[in-house]
N, C-alpha and C positions, 0 to 999 in steps of 0.2 A: 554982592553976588551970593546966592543961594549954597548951600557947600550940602553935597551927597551925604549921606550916614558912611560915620567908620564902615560898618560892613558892608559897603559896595565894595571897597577897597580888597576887600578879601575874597569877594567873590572871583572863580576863579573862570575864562574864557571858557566858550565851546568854539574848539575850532571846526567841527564838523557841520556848525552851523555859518563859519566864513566860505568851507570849501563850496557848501549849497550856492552861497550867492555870486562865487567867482561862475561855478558852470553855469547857472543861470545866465551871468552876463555874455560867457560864449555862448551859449543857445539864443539869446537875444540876437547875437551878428550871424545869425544864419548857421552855428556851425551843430551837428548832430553828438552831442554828448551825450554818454553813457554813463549813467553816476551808480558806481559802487561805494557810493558814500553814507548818504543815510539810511539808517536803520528801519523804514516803512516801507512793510510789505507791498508790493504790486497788488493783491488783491486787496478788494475793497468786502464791505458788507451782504451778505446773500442776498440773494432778491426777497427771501421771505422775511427775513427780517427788517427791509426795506417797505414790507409789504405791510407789516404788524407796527412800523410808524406812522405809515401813513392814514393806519386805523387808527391809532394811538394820538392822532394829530385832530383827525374830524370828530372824533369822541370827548374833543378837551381835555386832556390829559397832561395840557402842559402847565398845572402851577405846581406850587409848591409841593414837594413830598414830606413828608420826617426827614429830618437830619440825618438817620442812621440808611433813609432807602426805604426802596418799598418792598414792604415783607416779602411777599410773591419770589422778587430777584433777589433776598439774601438767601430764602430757604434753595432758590434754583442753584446757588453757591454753595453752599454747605453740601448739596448732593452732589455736586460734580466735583468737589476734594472729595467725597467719600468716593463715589466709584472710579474715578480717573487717577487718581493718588494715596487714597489710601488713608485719609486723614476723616476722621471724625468731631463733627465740628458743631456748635450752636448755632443755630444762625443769628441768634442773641449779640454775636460776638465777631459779627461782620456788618462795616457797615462802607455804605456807597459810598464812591469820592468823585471827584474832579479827577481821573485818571489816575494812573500809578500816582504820580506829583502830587493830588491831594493826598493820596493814602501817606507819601514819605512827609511830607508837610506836616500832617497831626499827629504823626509818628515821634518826629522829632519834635514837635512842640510838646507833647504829653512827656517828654522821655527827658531830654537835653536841659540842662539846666545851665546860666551862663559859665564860662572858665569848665567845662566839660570837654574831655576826648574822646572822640571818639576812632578806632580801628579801623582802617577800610584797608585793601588789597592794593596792589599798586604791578599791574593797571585795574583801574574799575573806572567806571565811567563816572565821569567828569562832573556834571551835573547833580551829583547827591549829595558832594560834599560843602554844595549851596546850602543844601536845605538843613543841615546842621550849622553852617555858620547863622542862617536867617535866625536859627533859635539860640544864638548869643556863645556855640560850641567850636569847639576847632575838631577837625580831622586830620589824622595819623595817619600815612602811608605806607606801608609794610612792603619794602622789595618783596618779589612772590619769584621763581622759578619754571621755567619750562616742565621742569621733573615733577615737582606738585603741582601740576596743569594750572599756572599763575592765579594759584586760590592759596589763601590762609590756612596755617595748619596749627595745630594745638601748640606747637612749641616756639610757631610766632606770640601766642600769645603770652607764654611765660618770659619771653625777649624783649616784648616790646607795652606791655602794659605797666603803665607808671603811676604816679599817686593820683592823677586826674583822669584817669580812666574809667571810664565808666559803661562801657559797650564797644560793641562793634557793630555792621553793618557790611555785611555782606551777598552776592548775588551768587544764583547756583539755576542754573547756565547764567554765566557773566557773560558781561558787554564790557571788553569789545573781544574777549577770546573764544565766545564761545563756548566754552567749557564748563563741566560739572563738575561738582564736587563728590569728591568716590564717598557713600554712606558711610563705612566705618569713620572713614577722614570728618565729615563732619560732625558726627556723633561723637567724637573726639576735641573739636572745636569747640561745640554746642557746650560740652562738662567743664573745658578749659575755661572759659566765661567764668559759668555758672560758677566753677571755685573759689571764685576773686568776686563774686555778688555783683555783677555785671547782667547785662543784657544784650539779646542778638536780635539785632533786626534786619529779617532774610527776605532778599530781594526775588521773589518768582515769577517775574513777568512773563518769562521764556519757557516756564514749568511745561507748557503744554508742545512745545517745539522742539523733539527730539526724536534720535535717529538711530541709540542704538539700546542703551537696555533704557526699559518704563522706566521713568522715575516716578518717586513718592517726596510728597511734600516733608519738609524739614518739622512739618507736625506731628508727624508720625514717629518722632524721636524725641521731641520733646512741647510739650505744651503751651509751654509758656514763654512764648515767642511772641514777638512783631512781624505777621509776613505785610508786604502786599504784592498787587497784580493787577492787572489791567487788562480790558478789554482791546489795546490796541494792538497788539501783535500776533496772538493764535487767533483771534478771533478777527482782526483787523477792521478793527475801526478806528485809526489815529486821531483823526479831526471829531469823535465823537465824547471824546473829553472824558470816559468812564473807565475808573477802578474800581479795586476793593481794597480796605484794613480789615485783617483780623488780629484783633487785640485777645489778651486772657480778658477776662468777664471782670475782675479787676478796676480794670482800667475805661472800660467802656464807659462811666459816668461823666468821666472827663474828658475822653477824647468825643464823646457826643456833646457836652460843650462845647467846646473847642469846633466841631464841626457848626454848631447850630449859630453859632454868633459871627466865625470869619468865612464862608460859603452857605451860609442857611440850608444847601441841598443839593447832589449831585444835579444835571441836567435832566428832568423829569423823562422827559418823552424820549431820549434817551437808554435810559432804566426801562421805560416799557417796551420798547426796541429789541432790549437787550435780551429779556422773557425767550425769545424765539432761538438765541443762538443755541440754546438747551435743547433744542428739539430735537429727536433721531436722525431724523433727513439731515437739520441742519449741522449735527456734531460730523456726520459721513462727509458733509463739505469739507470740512472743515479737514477731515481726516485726509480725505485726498489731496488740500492743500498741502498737509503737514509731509505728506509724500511728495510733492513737488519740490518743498524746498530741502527734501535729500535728495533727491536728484541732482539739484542743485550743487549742493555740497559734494556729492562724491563726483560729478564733473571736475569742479575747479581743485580738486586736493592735487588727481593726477596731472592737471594741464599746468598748475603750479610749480610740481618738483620738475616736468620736464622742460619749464623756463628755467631754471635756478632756483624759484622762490621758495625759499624754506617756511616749515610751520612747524616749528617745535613741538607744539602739543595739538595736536588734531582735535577741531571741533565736535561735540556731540548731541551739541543743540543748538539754538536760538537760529542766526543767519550771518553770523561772522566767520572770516577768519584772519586769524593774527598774526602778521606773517614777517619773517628775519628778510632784513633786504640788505644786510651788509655785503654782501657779494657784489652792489654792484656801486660802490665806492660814493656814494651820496649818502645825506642823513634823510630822518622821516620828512621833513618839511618839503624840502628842494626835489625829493622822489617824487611827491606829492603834488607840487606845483608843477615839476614839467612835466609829468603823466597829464594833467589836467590840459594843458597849455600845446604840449606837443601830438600826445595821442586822443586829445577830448576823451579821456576816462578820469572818473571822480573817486579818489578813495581818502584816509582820513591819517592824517599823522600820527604816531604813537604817544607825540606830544600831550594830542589830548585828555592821556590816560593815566599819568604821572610821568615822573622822571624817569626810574628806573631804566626802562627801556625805550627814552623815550627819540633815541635817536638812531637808531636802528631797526624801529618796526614801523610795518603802517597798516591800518583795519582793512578790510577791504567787505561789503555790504554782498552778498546775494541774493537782497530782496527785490531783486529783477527777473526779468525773463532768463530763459535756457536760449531762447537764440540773443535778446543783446547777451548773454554773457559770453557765449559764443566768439562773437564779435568783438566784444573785450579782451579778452585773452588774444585774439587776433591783433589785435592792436599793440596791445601790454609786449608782444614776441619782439616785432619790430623795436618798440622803445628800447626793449629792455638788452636786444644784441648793441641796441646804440650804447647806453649805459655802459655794457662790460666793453666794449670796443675805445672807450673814454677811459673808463678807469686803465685797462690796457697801456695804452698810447702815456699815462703820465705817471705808469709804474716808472721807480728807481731804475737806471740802470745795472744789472747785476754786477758791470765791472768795477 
């Protein structure tokens, strides 16, 4: 019998991709679920940029590009950090991926070297600390705090960096809390590294998804960094498989190896697709999306505390929020499964975010509609009087 590589073994589950297939299978028996579970925007791609593929398709457009992308779409990149965040950038020094995934993929393969640690937050999403194990590294957990809105601070990094450390990897708005990291705080992060001859590689897929002051890219602090990003979430196109790396200029030799030999090239047509999401008309879409999903957000903050559901640290971007359910006497898992089970609503255990907290919180997704969410919260009322009516009935007797 054939035996898997050591590192499947360590790879570590996504349960937000078990909860998808449990509601899938009630949606299958007839019944109308509501999934606040995964992270994919209800919106899909504009029509004009629907419209620029399918010129981009009868034009033949679809072989092979360069490895690094086609110029067109890195300089379209480099100007929307310049004017949208404030970063100043070559477009030398971006280059196209297979979605965020490829970008952290050659990130860590250029970076990670075997028996390497690397830092991540604890919670942060599940899924990254794959793609450091795939390049032969281990990742670090860092308990994080409600009070430091569940992000790293400079003085995890003096606690917790040991002789195999070698970077970190962090997200600013993070998955699954939501939250940013306050500028000085990271700019205090970024020098903590840098002291110890380390590296950060900063996760900004969400950069463009937020609701209360502009953010500026983690470039605008320091240079010499690993971001990446991707076209699926502000721009929402998940199933169209497109990020970006920005590397220092550095490093681009290698990580263009490394790109040209394990994906030869993002998805062309794609890349030419993507040309349009830069366009005025289409960034104002885009814009009034990004206004949708605070609507969103500041619906479920108040309809939340007046269930009980606590949120420690209030989201300020992306489409999460992270929320304490000890009040109502179950852990994340069993919250989880009979929300799905009892109320057909979908949300995602804390579990899958590390330990720390991992039995007392659960994510909950608002990249749904305002009326299902609506409807959700309606649902979420009922379970959740059942819950404390539960926990109630099997409190201690005080005598």
């Amino acid at each position: 019998m054939l035996q898997a590589a050591e590192r499947t073994e360590r790879t570590v589950p996504f349960y937000a991709v078990e909860v998808l297939k449990q509601a899938q299978a009630l949606a299958a028996q007839g019944h109308d679920v509501i999934s606040l579970g995964i992270g994919e925007p209800d919106f899909t791609a504009p029509t004009r940029v629907l419209e620029t593929l399918r010129r981009a398709a009868d034009a033949g457009l679809s072989g092979y590009t360069a490895p690094a992308g086609i110029p067109a779409l890195r300089e379209a990149i480099a100007h929307y950090y310049q004017t949208q965040f404030g970063a100043t950038i070559d477009p030398a020094r971006i280059l196209i991926t297979a979605g965020a995934s490829g970008a952290l993929m050659l990130a860590a393969l250029v970076l990670v070297n075997p028996g390497d640690e690397i830092l991540m937050p604890d919670p942060s999403y599940p899924a990254n600390r794959n793609f450091v194990t795939a390049a032969g590294g281990t990742t670090r957990l860092v308990p994080t705090t409600a009070e430091n809105r569940f992000q790293l601070q400079a003085d995890d990094i003096a606690t917790y960096w040991g002789p195999h450390t070698r970077g970190v990897l962090i997200a600013s708005p993070s998955n699954p809390t939501g939250t940013s990291m306050p500028r000085e705080a990271l700019r205090a992060l970024i020098a903590a590294v840098r002291t110890r001859g380390g590296y950060v590689i900063m996760d900004e897929i969400y950069l463009g998804l937020y609701y209360d002051e502009a953010p500026q890219s983690a470039l605008t602090l320091d240079d010499d960094l690993l971001v990446i990003n991707s076209f699926s979430k502000y721009f929402h196109m998940t199933g169209w498989r497109l990020g970006w790396l920005i590397a220092p200029a550095n490093l681009m030799p290698a990580v263009e190896r490394l790109a040209a030999s394990l994906v030869i090239c993002a998805p062309a047509l794609a890349q030419h697709a993507a040309l349009s999401c830069f366009e005025p008309e289409v960034m104002h879409i885009y814009e009034q999306r990004r206004l949708s999903f605070k609507e969103r957000r500041d619906y479920l903050l108040p309809a939340f505390a007046h269930m009980g559901l606590q949120v420690p640290a209030a989201p300020d971007g992306a489409f999460y929020i992270f929320a304490d359910i000890r009040n109502f006497g179950v852990d994340g898992a069993t919250f989880c499964r009979r929300l799905l089970n009892e109320a057909h609503v979908a949300a995602v255990p804390g579990l899958d975010f590390g330990e720390a907290h991992a039995r007392h919180t659960v994510r909950f997704s608002y990249a749904t509609g305002l009326d299902r969410l609506k409807e959700a919260t309606s649902r979420m009322e009922g379970f959740l009087d059942h819950l404390r009516s539960e926990a109630g009935s099997m409190a201690p007797d005080p005598a």
